[in-house]
C-alpha positions as CSV (number, residue, x, y, z in Angstrom):
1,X,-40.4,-28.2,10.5
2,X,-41.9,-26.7,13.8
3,X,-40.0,-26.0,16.8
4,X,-41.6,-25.4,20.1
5,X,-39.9,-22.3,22.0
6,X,-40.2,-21.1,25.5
7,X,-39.6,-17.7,26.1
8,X,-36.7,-17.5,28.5
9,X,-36.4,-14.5,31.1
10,X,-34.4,-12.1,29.7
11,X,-37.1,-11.8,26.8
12,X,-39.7,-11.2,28.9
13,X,-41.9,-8.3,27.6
14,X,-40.3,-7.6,24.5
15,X,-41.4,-7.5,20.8
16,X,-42.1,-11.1,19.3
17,X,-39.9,-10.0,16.4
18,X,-36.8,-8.8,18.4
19,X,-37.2,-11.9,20.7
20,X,-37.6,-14.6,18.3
21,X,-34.3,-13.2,16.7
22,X,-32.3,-12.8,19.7
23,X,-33.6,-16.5,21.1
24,X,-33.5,-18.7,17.8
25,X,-30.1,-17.0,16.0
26,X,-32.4,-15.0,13.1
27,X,-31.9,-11.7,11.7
28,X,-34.8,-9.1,13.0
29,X,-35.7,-9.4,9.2
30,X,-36.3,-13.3,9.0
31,X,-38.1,-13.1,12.5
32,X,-40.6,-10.7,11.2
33,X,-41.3,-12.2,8.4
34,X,-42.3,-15.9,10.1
35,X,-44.7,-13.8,12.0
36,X,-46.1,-12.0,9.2
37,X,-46.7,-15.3,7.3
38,X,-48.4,-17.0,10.5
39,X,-46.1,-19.2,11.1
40,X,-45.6,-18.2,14.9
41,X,-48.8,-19.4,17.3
42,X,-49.1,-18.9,20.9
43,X,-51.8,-21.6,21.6
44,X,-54.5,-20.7,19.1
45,X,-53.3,-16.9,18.8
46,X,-51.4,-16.7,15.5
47,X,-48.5,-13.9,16.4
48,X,-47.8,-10.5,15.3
49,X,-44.2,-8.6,15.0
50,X,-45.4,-6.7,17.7
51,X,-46.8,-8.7,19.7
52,X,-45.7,-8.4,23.4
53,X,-44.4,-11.7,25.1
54,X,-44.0,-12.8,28.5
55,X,-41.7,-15.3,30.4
56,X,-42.8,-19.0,29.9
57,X,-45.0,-18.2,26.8
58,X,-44.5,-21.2,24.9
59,X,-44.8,-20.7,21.0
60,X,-44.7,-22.8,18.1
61,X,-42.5,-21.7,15.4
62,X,-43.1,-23.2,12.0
63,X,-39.2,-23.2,10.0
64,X,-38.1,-24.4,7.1
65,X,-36.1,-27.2,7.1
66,X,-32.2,-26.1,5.8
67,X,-32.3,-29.1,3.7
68,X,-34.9,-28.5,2.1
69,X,-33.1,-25.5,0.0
70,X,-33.4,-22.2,0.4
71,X,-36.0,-19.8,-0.8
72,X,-35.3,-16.5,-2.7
73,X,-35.7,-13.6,-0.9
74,X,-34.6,-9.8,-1.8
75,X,-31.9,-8.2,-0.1
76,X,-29.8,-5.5,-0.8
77,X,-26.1,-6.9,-1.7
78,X,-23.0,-5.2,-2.1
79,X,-21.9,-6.5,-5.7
80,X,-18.4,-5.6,-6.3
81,X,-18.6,-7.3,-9.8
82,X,-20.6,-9.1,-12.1
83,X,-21.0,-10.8,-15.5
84,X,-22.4,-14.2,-17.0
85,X,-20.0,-16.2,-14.9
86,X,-19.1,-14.9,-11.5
87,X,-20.4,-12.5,-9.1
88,X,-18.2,-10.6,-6.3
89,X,-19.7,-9.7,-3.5
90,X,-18.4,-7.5,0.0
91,X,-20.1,-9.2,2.5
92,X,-21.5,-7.5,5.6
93,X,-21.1,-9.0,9.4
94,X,-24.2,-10.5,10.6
95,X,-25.4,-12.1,7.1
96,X,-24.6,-16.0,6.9
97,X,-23.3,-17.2,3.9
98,X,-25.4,-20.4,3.3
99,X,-28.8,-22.5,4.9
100,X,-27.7,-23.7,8.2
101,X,-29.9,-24.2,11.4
102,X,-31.6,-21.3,12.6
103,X,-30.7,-20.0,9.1
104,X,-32.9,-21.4,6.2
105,X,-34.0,-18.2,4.3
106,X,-32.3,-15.2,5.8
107,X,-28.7,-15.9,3.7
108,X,-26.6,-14.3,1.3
109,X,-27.6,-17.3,-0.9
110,X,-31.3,-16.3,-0.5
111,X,-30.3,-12.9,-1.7
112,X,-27.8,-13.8,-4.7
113,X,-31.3,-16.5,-5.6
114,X,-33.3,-13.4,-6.1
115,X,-31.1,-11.5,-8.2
116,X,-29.6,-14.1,-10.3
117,X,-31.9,-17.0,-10.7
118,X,-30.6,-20.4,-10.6
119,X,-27.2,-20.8,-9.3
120,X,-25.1,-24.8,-9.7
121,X,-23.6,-26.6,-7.0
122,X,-25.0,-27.9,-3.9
123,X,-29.0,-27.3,-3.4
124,X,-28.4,-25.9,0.1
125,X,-25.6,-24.0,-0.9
126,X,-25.8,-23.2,-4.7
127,X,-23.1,-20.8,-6.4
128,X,-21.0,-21.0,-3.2
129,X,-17.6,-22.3,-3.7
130,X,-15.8,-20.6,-0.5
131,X,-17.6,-18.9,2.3
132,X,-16.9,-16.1,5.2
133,X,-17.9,-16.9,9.0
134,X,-21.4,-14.9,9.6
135,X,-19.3,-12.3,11.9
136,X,-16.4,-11.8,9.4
137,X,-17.2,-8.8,6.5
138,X,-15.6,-8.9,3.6
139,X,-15.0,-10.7,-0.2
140,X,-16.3,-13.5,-1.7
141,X,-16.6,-15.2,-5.1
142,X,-19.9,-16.4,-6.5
143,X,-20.2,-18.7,-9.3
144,X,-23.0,-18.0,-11.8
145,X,-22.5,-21.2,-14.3
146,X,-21.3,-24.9,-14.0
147,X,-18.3,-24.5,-15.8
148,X,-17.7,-21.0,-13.6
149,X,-18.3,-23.6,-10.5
150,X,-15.8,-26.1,-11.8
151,X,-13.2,-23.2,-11.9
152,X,-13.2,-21.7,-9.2
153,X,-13.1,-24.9,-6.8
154,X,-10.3,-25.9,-8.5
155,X,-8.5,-22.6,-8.1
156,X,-9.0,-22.7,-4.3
157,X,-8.1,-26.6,-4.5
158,X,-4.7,-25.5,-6.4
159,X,-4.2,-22.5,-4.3
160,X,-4.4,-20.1,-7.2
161,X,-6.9,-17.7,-5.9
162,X,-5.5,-15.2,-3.7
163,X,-7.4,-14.0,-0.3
164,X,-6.1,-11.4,2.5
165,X,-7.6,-10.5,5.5
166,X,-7.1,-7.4,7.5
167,X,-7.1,-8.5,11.3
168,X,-6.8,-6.3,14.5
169,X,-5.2,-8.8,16.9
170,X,-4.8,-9.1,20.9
171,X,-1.2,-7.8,22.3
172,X,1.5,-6.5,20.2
173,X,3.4,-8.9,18.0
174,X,7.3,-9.8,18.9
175,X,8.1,-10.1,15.3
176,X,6.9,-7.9,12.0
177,X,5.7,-11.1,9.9
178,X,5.4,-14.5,10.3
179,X,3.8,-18.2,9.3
180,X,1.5,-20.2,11.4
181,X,1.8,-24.0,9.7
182,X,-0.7,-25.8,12.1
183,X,-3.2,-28.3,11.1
184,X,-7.1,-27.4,12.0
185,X,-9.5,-30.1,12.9
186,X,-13.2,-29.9,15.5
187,X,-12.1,-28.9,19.3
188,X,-12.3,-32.7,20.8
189,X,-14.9,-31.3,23.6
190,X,-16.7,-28.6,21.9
191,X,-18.1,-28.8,18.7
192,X,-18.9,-25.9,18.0
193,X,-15.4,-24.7,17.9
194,X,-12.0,-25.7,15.9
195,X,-8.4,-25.8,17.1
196,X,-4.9,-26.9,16.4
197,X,-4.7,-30.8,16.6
198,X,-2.9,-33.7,15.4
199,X,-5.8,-35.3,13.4
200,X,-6.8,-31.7,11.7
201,X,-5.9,-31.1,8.3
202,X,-2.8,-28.8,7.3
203,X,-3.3,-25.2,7.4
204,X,-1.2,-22.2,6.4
205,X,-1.9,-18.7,7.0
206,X,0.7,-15.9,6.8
207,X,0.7,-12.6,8.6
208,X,2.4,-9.3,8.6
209,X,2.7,-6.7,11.0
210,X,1.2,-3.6,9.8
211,X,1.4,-1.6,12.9
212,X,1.6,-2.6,16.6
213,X,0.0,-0.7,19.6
214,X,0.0,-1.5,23.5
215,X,-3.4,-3.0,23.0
216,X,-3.1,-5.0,20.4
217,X,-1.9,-5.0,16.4
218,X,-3.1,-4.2,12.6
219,X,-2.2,-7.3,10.7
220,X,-2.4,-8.7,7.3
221,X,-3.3,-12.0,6.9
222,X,-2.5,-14.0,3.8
223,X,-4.6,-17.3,3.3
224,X,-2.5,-20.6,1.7
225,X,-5.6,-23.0,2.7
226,X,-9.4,-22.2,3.8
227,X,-10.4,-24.4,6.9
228,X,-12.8,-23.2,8.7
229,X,-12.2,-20.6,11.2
230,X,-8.7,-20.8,10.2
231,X,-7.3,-17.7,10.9
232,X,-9.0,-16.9,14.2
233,X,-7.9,-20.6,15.5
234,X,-4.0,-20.0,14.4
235,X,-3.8,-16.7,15.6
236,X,-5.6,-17.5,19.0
237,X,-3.4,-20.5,18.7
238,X,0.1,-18.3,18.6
239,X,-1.0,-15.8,21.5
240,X,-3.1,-13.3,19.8
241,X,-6.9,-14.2,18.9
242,X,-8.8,-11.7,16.4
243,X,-10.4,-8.9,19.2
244,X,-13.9,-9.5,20.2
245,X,-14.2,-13.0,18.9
246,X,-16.5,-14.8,20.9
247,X,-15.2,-18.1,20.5
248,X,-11.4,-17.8,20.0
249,X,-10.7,-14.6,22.4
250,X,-12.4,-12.7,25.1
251,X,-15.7,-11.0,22.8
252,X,-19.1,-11.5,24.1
253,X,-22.1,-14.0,22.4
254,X,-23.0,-12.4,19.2
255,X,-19.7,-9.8,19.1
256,X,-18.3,-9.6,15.2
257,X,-14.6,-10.5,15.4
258,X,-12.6,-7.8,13.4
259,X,-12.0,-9.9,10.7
260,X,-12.1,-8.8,7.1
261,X,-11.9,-9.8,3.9
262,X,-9.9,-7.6,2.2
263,X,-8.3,-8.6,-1.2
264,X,-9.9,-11.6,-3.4
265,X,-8.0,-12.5,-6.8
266,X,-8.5,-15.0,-9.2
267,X,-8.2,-16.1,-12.5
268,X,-11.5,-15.7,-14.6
269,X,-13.3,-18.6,-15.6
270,X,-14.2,-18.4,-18.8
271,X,-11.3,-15.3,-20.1
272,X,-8.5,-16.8,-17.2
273,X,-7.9,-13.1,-16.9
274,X,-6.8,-12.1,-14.1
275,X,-8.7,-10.6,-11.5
276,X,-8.0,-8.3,-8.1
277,X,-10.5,-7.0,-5.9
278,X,-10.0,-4.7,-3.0
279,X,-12.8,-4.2,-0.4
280,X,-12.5,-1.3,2.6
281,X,-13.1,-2.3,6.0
282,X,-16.3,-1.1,7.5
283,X,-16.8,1.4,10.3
284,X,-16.8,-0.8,13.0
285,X,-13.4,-2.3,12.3
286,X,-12.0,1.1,11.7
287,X,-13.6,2.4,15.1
288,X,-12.1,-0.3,16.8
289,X,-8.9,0.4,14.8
290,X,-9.0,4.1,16.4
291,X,-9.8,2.4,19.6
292,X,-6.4,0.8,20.0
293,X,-4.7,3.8,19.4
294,X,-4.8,3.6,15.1
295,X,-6.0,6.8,14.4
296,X,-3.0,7.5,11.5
297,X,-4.4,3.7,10.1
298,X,-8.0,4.3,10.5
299,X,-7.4,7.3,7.8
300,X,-4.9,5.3,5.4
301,X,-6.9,2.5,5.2
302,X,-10.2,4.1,3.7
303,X,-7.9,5.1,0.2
304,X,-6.0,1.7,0.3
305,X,-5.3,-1.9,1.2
306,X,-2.2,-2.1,1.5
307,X,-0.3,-4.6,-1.2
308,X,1.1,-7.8,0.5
């Protein structure tokens, strides 16, 4: 699939790597390696990573089609656990979890593809049975089999796999816990986004008050359902959106909402042992933690999650 891009002004004179990523949504690691393969032209001039760009410079940028599958391609993952069935794995901000546009080759599912093999499910989206928004860090399952697969969607269809998020909110919370029981469909004027409406489906996230601060609070979030977005639309939706989320609160383009993953457990699919995983939250949650005022929870939080 080739896409013709114009190089805007704000890109003017910079790398061709660090441009393409900033202007078509790639990591700086999927951008160089388009150029590297020549598949990045600037009339007849096939493009290096370093190539210097000006404003106007039309290119043509060969991708792959997402629906085509993804490719393997090595990256370093995070692999909380592993055997024949399932994989765990804490996933950082800024990866996506599956093939989608802009995205064909530089996700997690390219990674787990190049470690493991084959995966079943979907072809665009194989082993994946729940996924984490590209900004939010954290947990997530993996299935390595069919039968692993079959499992695990019906655990998260019958609610038996557990999954909290560690949140830092916008503006003190009135009360120390709480349930938001609001259903989550597409925004009816942007797309892009979703929000509390009538025609959504139902949606349950609980939350508890781990400490409140004049800027904002620590909270644990408890999922009952997994729509998309869901816990960033419900807790913009009572008064307090996740901080720096670009779509739901007041962050910037490309900010990572402090969102994270922070307890997955589950029955195992072949044993139906079962299973708890803790992840810590990364630096940049627990500098923004500190940055509220959370200095005593910034420390506590690197030894433990604490239980629900």
């Amino acid at each position: 699939m080739q896409n013709e891009w114009r190089v805007p002004p704000e890109c003017h004179g910079q790398r061709a790597d660090v441009a393409l990523a900033q202007g078509l949504d790639l990591s700086r690691s999927a951008a160089q390696r388009l150029l590297r393969e020549g598949k990045v032209t600037r009339g007849d001039e096939v493009l290096a990573p370093r190539t210097s760009l000006a404003q106007g410079d039309c290119l043509c940028v060969e991708m792959r089609d997402a629906t085509d599958g993804p490719a393997p391609c090595e990256m370093a993952l995070d692999v909380v656990y592993e055997d024949g069935e399932i994989v765990v794995i804490n996933k950082p901000a800024g990866l996506v979890v599956h093939p989608a546009a802009g995205h064909a080759d530089d996700t997690l599912v390219s990674g787990l593809l190049a470690r493991y093999g084959e995966l079943p499910g979907d072809a665009t989206r194989p082993g994946i049975v729940h996924r984490l928004d590209k900004m939010t860090s954290g947990l997530m399952v993996v299935a390595r089999t069919p039968a692993a697969h079959a499992s695990l969607t019906d655990q998260l269809a019958r609610r038996d796999c557990g999954r909290e998020y560690l949140a830092l909110v916008a503006r003190p919370m009135g009360e120390l816990e709480g349930r938001v029981d609001a259903m989550v469909g597409r925004h009816p004027r942007d797309r892009q986004r979703m929000a509390v409406v009538p025609t959504g489906r139902a949606a349950t996230t609980d939350w508890r008050a781990l400490e409140n601060y004049a800027a904002g609070a620590l909270l644990l979030c408890k999922l009952h359902t997994g729509r998309t977005h869901q816990i960033r639309v419900h807790m913009a939706h009572i008064g307090h959106p996740v901080l720096d989320d670009p779509q739901y609160g007041s962050g910037v383009p490309g900010a990572r909402q402090m969102l994270h993953a922070a307890r997955l457990s589950l029955n195992h699919p072949e044993t139906g042992d079962k299973m708890s995983f803790t992840a810590l939250p990364p630096e940049d949650f627990l500098r923004r933690l500190r940055g509220i005022g959370g200095s005593e929870w910034a420390e506590k939080l690197p030894d433990e999650i604490p239980e629900w």
